[in-house]
ChimeraX commands (.cxc) that place a marker at each C-alpha (Angstrom):
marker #1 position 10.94,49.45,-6.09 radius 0.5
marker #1 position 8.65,48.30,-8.80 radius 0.5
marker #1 position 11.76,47.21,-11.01 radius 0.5
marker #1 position 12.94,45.32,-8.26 radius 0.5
marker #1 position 9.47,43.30,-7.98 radius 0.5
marker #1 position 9.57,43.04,-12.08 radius 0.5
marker #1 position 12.62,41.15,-11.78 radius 0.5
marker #1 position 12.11,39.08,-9.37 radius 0.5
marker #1 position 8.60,38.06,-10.62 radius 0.5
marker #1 position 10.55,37.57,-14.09 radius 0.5
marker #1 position 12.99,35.49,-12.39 radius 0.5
marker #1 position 10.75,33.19,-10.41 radius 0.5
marker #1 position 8.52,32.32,-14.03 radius 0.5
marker #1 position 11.62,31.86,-15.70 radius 0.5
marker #1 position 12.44,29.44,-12.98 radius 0.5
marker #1 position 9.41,27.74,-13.15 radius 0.5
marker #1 position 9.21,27.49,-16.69 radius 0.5
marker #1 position 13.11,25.49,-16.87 radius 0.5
marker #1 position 11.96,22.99,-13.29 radius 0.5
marker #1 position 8.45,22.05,-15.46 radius 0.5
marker #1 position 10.86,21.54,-18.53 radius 0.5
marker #1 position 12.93,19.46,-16.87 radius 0.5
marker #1 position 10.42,16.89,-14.65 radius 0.5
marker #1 position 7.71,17.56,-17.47 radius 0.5
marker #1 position 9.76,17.59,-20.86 radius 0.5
marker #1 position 12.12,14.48,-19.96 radius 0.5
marker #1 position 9.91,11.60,-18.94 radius 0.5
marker #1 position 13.25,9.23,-18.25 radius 0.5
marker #1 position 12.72,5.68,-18.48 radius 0.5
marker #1 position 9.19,4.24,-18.35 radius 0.5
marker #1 position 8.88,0.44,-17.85 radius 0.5
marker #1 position 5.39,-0.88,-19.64 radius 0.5
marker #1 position 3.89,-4.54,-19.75 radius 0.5
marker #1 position 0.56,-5.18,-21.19 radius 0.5
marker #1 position 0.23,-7.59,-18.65 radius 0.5
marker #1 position 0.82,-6.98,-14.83 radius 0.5
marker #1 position -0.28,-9.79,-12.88 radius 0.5
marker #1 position -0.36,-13.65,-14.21 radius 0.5
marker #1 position -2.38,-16.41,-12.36 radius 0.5
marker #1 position -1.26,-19.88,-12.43 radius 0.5
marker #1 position -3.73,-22.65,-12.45 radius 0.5
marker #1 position -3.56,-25.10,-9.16 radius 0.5
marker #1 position -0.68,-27.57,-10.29 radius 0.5
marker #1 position 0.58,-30.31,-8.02 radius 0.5
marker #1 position 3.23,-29.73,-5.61 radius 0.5
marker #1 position 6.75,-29.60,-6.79 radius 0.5
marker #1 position 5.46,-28.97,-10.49 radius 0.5
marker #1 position 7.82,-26.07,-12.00 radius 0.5
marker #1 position 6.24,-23.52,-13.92 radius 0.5
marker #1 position 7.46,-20.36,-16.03 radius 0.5
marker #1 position 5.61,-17.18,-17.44 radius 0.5
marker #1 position 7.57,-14.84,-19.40 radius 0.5
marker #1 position 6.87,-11.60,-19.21 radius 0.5
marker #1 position 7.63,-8.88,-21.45 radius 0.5
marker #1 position 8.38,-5.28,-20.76 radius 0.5
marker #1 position 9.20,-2.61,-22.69 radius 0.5
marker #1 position 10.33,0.83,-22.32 radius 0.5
marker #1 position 8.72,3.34,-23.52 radius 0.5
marker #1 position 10.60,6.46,-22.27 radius 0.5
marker #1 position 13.46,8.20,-23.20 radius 0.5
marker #1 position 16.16,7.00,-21.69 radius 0.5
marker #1 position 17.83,3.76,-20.58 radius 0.5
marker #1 position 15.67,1.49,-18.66 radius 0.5
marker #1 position 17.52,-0.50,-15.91 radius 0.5
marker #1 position 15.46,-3.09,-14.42 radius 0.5
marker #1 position 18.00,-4.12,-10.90 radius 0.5
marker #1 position 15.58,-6.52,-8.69 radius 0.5
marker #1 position 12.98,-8.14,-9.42 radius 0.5
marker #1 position 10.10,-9.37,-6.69 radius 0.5
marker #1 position 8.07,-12.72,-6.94 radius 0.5
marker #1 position 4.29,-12.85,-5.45 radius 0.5
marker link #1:1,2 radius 0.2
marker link #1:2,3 radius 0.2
marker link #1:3,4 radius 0.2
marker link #1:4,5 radius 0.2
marker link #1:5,6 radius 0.2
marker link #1:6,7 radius 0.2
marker link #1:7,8 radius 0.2
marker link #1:8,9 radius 0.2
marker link #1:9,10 radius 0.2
marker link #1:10,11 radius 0.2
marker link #1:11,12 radius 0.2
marker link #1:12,13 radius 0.2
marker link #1:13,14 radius 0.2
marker link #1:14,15 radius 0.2
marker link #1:15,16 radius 0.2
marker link #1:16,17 radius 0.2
marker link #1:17,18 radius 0.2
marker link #1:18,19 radius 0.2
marker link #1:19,20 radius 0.2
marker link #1:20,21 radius 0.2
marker link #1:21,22 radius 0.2
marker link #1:22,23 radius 0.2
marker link #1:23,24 radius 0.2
marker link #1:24,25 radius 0.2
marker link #1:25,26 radius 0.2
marker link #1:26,27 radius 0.2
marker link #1:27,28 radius 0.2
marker link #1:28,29 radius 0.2
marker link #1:29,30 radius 0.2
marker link #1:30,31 radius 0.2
marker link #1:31,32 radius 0.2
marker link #1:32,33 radius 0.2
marker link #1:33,34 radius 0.2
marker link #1:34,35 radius 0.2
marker link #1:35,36 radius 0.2
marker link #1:36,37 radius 0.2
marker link #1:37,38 radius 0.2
marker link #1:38,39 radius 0.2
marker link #1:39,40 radius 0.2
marker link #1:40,41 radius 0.2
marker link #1:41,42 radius 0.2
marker link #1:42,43 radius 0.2
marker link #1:43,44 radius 0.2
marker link #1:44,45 radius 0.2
marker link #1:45,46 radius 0.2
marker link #1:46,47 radius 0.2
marker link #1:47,48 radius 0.2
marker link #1:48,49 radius 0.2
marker link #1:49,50 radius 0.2
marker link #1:50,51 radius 0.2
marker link #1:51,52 radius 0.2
marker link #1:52,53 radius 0.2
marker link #1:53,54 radius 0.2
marker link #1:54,55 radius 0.2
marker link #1:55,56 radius 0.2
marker link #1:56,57 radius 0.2
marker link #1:57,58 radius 0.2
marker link #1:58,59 radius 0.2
marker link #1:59,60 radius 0.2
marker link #1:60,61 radius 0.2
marker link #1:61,62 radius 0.2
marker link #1:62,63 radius 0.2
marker link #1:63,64 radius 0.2
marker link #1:64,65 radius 0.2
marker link #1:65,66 radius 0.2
marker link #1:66,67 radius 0.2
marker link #1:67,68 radius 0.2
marker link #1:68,69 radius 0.2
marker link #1:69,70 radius 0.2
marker link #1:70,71 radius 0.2
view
């Protein structure tokens, strides 16, 4: 009985130790912009105006950026 308990204590840290690995030890893509939010001065109406904004990845794998969302 106490075997049985061993092993099944052994399995669930060994499964435990390989799910942190994997959402801990792999951090995936991670977008990163030194600057978040840009305010425009007032401008007249019909004025067009452009910010560029530069982001970088600074995880591990390929970063994909698929929409992107004005204010």
């Amino acid at each position: 009985m106490k075997k049985k308990y061993f092993v099944s204590a052994l399995f669930a840290l060994f499964s435990l130790m390989v799910f942190s690995n994997i959402t801990m030890g792999s951090s995936g893509p991670v977008a990163f912009t030194p600057d978040l939010i840009f305010g425009f001065k007032p401008v007249p109406e019909g004025t067009i105006i452009t910010h560029e904004f530069t982001i970088k990845n600074k995880g591990n794998a390929v970063l994909h950026i698929k929409r992107v969302k004005t204010g």
